[in-house]
N, C-alpha and C positions, 0 to 999 in steps of 0.2 A: 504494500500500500504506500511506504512512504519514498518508494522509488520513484511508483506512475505519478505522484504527488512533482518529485523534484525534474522527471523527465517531462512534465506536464500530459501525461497521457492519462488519455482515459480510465474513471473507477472501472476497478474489475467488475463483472456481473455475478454475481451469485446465481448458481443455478440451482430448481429446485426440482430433484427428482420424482413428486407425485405429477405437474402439469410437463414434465418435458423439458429438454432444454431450449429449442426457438422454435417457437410458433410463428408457421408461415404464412404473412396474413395477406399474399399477393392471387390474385386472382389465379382460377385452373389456368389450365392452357386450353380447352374449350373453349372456356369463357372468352377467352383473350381473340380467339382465334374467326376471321370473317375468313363466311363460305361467298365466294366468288357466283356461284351458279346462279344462284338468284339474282344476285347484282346484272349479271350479264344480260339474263330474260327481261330484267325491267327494260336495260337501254335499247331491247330492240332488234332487231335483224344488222341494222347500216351500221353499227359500233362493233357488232362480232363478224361482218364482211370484212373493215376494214383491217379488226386484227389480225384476221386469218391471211389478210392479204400480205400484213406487214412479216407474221411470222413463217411468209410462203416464198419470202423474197431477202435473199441475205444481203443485199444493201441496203432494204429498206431496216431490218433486222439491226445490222451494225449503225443502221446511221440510232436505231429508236437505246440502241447501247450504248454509244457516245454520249449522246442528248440526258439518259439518265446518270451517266458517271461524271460528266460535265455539272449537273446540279447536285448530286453527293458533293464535290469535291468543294462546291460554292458553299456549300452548308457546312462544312467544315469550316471554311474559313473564316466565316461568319460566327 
C-alpha cells in the first residue's frame, strides 16, 4: 500500500471471492452486433445493384478500399 501511495499508482482492489473477481458489465457480443440483411432489404434493389457491381469489378473494389483507408487514416489523425 505504501509503495502504490509513493509511486502514485492506483489502491489495490480487494477482491471478494463470494461475487467474483470483475464483473463484466459491457454489452454481449449479440447485443453489440448489427445484422446487415435487413438493413440491405430496406435500401432497396438500386443500393444492393450497385454493390454487387462494385464488388464485381476490382477497380471499382480497390478504388471503394482506398476511399475507406484514406478516411481511417484521417480519423487517426484527427
Amino acid at each position: 500500500m505504501r509503495q502504490a501511495e509513493c509511486l502514485n499508482l492506483p489502491s489495490p482492489t480487494i477482491l471478494d471471492q463470494e461475487t467474483g473477481f470483475c464483473q463484466d458489465d459491457s454489452p454481449f457480443i449479440e447485443a453489440a452486433t448489427t445484422h446487415l440483411t435487413n438493413s440491405m432489404n430496406d435500401m432497396g434493389s438500386e443500393v444492393s445493384k450497385t454493390l454487387e457491381s462494385i464488388m464485381n469489378s476490382d477497380a471499382d473494389l480497390q478504388n471503394l478500399l482506398n476511399t475507406i483507408r484514406n478516411s481511417v487514416a484521417g480519423l487517426k489523425e484527427n
